[in-house]
The first five atom37 places (N, CA, C, CB, O) and aatype in JSON, in Angstrom:
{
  "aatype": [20, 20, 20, 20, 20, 20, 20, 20, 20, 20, 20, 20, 20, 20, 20, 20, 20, 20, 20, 20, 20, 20, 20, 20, 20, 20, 20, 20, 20, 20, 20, 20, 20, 20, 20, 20, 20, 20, 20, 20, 20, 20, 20, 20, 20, 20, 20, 20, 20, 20, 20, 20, 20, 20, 20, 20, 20, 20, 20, 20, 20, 20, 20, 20, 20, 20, 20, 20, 20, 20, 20, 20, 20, 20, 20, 20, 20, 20, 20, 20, 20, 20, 20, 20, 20, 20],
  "atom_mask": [
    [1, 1, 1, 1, 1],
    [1, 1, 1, 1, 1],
    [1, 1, 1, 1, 1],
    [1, 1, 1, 1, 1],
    [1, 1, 1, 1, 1],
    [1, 1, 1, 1, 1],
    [1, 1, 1, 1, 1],
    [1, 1, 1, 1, 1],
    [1, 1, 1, 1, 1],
    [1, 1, 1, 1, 1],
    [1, 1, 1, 1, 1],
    [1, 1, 1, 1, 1],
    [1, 1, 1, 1, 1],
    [1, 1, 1, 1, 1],
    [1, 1, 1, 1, 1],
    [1, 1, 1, 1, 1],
    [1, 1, 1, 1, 1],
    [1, 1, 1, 1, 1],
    [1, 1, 1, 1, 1],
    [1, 1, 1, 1, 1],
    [1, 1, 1, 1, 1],
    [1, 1, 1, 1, 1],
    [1, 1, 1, 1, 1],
    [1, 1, 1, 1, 1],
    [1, 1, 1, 1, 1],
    [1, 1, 1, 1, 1],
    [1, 1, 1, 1, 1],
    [1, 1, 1, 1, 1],
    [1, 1, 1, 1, 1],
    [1, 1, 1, 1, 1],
    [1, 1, 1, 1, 1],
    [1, 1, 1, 1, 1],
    [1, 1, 1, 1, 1],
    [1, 1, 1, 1, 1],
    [1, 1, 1, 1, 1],
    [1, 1, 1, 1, 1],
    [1, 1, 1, 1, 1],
    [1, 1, 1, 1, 1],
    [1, 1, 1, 1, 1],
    [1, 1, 1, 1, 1],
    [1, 1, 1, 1, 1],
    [1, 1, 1, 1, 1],
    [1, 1, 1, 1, 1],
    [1, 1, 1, 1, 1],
    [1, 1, 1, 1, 1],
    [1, 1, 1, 1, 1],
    [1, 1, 1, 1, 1],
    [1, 1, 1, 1, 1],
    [1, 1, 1, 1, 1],
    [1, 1, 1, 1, 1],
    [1, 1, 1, 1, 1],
    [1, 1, 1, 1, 1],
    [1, 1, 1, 1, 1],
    [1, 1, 1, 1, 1],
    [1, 1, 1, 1, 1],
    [1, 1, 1, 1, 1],
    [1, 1, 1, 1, 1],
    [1, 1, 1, 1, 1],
    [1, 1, 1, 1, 1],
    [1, 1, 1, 1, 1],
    [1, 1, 1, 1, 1],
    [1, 1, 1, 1, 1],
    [1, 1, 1, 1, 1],
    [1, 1, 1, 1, 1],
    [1, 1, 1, 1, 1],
    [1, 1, 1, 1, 1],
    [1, 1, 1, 1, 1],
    [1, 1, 1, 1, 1],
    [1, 1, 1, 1, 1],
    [1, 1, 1, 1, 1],
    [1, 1, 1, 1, 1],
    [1, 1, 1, 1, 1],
    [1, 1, 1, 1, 1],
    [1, 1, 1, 1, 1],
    [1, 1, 1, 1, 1],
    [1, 1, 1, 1, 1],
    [1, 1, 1, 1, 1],
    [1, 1, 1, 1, 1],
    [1, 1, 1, 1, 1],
    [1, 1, 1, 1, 1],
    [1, 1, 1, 1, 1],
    [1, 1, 1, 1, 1],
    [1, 1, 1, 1, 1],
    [1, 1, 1, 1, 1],
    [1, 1, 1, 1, 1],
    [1, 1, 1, 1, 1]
  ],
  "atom_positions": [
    [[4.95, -9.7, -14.78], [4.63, -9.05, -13.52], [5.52, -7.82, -13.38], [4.82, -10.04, -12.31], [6.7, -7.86, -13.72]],
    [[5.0, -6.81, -12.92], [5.61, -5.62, -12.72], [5.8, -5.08, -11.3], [4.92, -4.75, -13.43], [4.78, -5.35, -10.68]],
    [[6.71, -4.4, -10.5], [6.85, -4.18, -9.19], [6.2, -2.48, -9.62], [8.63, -4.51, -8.43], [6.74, -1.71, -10.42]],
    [[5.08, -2.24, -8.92], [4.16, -1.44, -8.94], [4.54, -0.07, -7.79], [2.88, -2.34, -8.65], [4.64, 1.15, -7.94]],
    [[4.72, -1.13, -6.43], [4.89, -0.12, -5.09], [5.83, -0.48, -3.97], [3.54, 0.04, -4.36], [6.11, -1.67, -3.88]],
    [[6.3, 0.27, -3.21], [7.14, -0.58, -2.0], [6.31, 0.24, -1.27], [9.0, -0.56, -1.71], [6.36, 1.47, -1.35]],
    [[5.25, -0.61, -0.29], [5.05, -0.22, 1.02], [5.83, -0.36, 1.84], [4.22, -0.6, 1.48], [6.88, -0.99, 1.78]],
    [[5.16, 0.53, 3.13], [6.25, 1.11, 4.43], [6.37, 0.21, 5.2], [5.87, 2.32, 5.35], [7.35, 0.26, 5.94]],
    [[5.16, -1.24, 5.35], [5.27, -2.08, 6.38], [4.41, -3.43, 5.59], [4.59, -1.36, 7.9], [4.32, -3.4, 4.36]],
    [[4.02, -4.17, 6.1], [3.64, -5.47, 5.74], [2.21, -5.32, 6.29], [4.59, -6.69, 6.37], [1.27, -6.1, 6.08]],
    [[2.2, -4.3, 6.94], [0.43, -4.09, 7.31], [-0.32, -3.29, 5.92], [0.17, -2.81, 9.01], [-1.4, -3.66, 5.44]],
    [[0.51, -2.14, 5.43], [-0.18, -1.88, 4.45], [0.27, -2.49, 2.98], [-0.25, -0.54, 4.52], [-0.18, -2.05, 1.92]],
    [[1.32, -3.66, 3.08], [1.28, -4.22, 1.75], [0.01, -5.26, 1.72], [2.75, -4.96, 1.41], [-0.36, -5.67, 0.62]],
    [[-0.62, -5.67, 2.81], [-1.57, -6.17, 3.1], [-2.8, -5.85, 2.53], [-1.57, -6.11, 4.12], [-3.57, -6.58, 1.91]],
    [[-2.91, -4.49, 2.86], [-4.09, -3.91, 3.16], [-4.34, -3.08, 1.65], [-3.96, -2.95, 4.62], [-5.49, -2.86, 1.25]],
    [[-3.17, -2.66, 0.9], [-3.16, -2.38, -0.48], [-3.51, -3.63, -1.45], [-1.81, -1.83, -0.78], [-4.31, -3.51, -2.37]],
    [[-2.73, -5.03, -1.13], [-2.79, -6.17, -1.63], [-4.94, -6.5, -1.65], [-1.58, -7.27, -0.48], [-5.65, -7.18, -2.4]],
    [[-5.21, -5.78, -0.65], [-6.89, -6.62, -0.68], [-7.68, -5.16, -1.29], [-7.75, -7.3, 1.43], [-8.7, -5.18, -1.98]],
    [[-7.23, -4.42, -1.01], [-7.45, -3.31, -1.93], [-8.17, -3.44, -3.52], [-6.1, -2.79, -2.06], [-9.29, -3.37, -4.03]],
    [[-6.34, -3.74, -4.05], [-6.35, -4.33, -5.36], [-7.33, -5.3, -5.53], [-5.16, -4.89, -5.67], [-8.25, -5.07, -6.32]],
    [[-7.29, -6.3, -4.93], [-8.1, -7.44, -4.68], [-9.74, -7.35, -5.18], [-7.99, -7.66, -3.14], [-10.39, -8.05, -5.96]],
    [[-10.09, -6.17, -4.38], [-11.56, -5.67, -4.0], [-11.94, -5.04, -5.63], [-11.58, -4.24, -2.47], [-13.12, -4.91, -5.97]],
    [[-10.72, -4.64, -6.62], [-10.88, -3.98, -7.6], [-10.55, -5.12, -9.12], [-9.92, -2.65, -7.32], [-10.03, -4.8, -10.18]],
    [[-10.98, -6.24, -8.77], [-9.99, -7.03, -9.66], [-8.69, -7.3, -9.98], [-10.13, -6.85, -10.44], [-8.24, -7.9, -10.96]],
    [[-8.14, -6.81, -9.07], [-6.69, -6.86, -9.49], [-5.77, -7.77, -8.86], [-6.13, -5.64, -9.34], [-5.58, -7.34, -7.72]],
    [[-5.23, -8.62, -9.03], [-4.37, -9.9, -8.22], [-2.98, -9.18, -7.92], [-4.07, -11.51, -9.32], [-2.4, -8.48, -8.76]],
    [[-2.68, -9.33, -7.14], [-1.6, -8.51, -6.42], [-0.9, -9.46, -5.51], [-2.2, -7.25, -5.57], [-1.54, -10.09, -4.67]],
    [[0.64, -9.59, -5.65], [1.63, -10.8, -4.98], [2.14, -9.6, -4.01], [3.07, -11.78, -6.17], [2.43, -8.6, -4.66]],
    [[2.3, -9.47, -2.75], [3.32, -9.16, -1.57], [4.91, -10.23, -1.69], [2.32, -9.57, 0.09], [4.97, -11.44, -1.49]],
    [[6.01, -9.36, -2.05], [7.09, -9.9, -2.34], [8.05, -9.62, -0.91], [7.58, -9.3, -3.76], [7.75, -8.59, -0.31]],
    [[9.03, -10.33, -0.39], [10.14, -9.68, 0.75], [9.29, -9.97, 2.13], [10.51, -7.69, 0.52], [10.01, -10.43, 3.02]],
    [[7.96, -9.81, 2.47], [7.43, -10.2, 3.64], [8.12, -10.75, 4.2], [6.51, -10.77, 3.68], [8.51, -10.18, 5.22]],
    [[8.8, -12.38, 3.88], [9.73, -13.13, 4.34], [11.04, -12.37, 4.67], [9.9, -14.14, 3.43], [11.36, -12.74, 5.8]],
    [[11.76, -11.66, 4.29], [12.79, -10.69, 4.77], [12.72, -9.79, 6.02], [12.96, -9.85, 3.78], [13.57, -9.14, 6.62]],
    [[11.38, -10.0, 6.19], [11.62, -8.6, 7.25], [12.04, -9.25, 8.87], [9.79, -7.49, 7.41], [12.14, -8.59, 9.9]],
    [[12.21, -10.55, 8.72], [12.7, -11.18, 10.21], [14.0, -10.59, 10.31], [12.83, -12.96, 10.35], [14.68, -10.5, 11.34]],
    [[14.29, -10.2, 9.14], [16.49, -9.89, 9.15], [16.81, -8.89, 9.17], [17.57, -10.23, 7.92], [18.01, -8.67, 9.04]],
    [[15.91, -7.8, 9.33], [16.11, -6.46, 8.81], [17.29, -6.21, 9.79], [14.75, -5.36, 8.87], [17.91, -5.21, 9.4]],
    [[17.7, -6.61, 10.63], [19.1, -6.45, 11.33], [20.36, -6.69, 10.75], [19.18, -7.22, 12.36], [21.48, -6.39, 11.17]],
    [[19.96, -7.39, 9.5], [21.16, -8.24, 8.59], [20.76, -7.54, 6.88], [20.84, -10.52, 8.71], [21.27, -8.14, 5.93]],
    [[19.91, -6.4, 6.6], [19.26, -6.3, 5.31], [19.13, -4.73, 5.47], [17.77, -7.25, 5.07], [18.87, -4.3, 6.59]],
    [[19.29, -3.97, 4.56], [19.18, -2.76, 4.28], [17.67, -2.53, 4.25], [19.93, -2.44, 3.09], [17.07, -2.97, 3.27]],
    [[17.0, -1.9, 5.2], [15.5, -1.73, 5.8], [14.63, -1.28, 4.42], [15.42, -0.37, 7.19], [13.62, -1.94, 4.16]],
    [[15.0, -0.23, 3.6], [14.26, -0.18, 2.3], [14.13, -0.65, 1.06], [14.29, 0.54, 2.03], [15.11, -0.87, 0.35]],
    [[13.03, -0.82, 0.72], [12.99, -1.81, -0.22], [12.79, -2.8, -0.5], [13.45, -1.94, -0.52], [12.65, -3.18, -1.66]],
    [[12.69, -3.83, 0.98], [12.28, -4.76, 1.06], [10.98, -5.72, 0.36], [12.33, -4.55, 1.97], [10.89, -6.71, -0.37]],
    [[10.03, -4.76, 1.09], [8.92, -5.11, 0.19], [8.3, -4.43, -0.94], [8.04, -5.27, 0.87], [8.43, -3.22, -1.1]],
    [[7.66, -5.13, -1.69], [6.67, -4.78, -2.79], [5.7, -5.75, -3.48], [7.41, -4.29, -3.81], [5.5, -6.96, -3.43]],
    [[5.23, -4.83, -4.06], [3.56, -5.7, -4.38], [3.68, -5.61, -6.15], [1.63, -4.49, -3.57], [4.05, -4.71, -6.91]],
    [[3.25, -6.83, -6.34], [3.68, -6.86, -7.85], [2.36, -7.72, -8.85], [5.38, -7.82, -7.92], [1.82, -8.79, -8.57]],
    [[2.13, -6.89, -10.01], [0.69, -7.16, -10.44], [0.9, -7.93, -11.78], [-0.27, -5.73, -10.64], [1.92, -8.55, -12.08]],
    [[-0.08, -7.82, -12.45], [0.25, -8.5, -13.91], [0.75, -7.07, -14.84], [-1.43, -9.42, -14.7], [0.94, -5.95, -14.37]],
    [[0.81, -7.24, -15.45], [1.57, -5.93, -16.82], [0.54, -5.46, -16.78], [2.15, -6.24, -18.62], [0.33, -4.46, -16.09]],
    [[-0.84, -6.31, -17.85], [-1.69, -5.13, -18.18], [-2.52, -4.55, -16.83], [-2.76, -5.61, -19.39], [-3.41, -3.7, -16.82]],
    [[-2.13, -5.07, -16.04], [-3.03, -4.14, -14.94], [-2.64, -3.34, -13.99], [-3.74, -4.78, -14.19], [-3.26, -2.94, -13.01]],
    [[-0.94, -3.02, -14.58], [0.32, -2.44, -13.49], [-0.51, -0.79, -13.52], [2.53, -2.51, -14.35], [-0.7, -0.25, -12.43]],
    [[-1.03, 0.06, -15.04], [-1.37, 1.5, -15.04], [-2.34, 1.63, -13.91], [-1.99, 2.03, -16.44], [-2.13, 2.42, -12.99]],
    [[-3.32, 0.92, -13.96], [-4.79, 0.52, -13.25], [-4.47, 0.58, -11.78], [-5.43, -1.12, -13.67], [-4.82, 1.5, -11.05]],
    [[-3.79, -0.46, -11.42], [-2.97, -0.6, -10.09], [-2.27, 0.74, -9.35], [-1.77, -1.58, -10.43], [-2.31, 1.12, -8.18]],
    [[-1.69, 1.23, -10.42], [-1.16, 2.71, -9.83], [-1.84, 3.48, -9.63], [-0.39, 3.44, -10.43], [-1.74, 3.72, -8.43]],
    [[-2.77, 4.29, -10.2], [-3.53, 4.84, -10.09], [-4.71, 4.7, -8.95], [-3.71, 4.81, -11.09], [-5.53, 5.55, -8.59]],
    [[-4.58, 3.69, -8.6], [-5.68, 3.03, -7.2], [-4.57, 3.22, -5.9], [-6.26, 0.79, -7.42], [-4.97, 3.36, -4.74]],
    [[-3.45, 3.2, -6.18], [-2.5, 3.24, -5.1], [-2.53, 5.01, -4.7], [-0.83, 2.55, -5.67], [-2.52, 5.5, -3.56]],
    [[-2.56, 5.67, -5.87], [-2.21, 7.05, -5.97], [-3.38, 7.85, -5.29], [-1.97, 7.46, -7.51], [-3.3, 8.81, -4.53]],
    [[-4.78, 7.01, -5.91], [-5.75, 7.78, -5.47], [-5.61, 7.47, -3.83], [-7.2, 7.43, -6.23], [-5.71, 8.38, -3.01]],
    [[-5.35, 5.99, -3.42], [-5.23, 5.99, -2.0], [-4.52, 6.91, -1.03], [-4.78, 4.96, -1.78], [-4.87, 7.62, -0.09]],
    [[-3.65, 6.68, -1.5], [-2.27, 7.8, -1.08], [-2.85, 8.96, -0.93], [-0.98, 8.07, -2.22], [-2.55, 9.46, 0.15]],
    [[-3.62, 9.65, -1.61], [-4.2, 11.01, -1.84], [-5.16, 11.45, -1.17], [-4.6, 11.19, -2.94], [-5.68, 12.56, -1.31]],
    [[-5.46, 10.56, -0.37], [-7.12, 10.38, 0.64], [-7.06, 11.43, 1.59], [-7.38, 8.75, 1.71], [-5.93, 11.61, 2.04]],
    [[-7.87, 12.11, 1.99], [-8.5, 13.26, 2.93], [-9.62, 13.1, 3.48], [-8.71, 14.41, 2.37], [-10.72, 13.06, 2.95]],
    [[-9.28, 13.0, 4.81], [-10.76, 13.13, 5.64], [-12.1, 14.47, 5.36], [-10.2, 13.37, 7.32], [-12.07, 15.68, 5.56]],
    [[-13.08, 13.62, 4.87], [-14.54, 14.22, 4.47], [-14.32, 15.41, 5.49], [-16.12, 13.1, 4.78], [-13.91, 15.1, 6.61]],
    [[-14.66, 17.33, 5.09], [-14.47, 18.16, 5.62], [-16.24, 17.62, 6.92], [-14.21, 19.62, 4.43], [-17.35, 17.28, 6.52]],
    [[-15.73, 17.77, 8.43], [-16.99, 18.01, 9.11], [-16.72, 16.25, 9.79], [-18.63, 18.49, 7.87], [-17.19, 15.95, 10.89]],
    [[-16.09, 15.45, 9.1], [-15.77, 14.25, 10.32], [-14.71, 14.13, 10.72], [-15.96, 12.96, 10.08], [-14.23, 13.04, 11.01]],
    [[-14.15, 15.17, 10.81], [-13.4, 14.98, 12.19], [-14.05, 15.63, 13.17], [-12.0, 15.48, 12.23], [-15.11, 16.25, 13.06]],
    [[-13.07, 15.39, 14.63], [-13.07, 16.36, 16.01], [-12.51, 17.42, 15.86], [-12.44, 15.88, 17.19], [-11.31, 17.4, 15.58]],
    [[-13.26, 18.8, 16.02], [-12.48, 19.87, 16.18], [-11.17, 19.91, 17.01], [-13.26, 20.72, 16.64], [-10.53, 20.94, 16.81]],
    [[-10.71, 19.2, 17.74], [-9.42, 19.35, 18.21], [-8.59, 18.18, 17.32], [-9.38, 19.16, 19.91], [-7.39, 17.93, 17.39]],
    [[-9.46, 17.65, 16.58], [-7.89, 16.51, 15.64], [-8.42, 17.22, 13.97], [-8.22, 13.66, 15.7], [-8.64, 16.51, 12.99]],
    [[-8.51, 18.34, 13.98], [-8.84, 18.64, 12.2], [-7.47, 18.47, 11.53], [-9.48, 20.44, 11.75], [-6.41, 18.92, 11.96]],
    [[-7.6, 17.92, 10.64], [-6.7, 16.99, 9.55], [-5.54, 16.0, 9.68], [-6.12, 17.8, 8.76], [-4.41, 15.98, 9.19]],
    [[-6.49, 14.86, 10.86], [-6.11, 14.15, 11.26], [-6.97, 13.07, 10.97], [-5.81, 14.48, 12.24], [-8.14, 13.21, 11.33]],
    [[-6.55, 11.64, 10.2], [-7.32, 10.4, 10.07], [-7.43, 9.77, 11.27], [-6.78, 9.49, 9.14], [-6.52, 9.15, 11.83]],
    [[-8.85, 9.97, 11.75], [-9.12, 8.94, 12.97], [-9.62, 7.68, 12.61], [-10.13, 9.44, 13.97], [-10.77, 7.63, 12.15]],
    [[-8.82, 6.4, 12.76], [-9.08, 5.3, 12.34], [-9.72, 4.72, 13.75], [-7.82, 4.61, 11.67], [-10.15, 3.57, 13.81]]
  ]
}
């Protein structure tokens, strides 16, 4: 198993974790359990998502393309342009 990514919160180690998921890829969320202490734990680093070897390149590259995402030119609101409205 390889540590692939440290997400920013446990919502998107989540949401990367079903991601992977959706693409074949089995993906463990590691530290979740830590974040009750973060008063007692150095806040970064905590978590990460960790895959099998041969599917760590695959995995990155799905993280990267995510990361890289841009709202389709024409859906947004002219007053929120280049802004993700979720």
């Amino acid at each position: 198993m390889q540590r692939i990514y440290e997400p920013q919160d446990l919502l998107e180690a989540e949401l990367l974790s079903g991601m992977l998921a959706s693409e074949g890829i089995e993906a463990h969320v590691t530290g979740g359990h830590l974040l009750g202490a973060v008063g007692e734990l150095p806040v970064n680093g905590l978590l990460g998502l960790l895959v099998a070897n041969q599917q760590a390149e695959h995995a990155r590259g799905l993280i990267a393309a995510y990361n890289a995402a841009q709202p389709l030119p024409g859906d947004e609101p002219e007053e929120f342009q280049g802004v993700l409205l979720c």
